[in-house]
N, C-alpha and C positions, 0 to 999 in steps of 0.2 A: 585488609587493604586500606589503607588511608585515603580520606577524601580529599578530593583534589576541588579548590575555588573554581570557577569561572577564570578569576583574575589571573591564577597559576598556568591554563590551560591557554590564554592567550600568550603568557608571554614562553613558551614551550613553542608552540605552531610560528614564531618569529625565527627562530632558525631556520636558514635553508637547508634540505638535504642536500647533500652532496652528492653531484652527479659524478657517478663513479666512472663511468665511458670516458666524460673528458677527463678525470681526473687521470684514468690509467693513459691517456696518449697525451696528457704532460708529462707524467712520472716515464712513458716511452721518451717524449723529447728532453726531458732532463736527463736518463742514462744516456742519451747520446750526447750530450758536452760532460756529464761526470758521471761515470759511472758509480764510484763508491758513496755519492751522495744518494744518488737512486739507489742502493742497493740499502741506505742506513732507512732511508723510507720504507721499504717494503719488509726488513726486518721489525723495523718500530712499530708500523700501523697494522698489517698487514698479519706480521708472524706473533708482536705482544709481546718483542723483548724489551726490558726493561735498558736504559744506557748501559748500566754495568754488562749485562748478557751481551748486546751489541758489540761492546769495544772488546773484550776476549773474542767472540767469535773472528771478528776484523782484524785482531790482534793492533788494539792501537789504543792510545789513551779514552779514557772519560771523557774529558776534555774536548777531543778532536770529534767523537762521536755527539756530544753538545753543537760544537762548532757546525759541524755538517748538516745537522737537522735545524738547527735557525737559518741558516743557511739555502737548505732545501727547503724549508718552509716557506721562506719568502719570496725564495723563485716560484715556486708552486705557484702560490696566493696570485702573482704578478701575470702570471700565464694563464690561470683560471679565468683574471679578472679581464686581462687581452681577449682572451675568446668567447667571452658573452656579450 
């Protein structure tokens, strides 16, 4: 096992966990204005598809499966940062 510095381990505890309760009843408020963006979320983070896997399963481009997840990303971000 590798030694880990003092210095490594502070900048490690500067990330926030994520609170997964609010995260799920944004990801609930985001399926209720789009639903296939909430749905590219819970395949991506959730299930561990890769985009390619995503877009066959959805049957739609690469592309569009990108598009939706920056997309849902940054509504996320916006909504998470609204409710704290």
């Amino acid at each position: 096992m590798p030694a880990i510095s003092l210095h490594e381990e502070t900048l490690i505890a500067r990330e926030a966990p994520l609170d997964l309760v609010a995260f799920d009843e944004a990801l609930t408020r985001l399926a209720g204005i789009d639903q296939r963006k909430a749905h590219v979320v819970e395949l991506r983070f959730f299930g561990g598809l890769s985009v390619e896997e995503t877009a066959e399963f959805l049957k739609v481009s690469n592309i569009t499966i990108m598009r939706e997840s920056r997309m849902a990303k940054a509504w996320l971000h916006q909504a998470l940062a609204n409710d704290s």
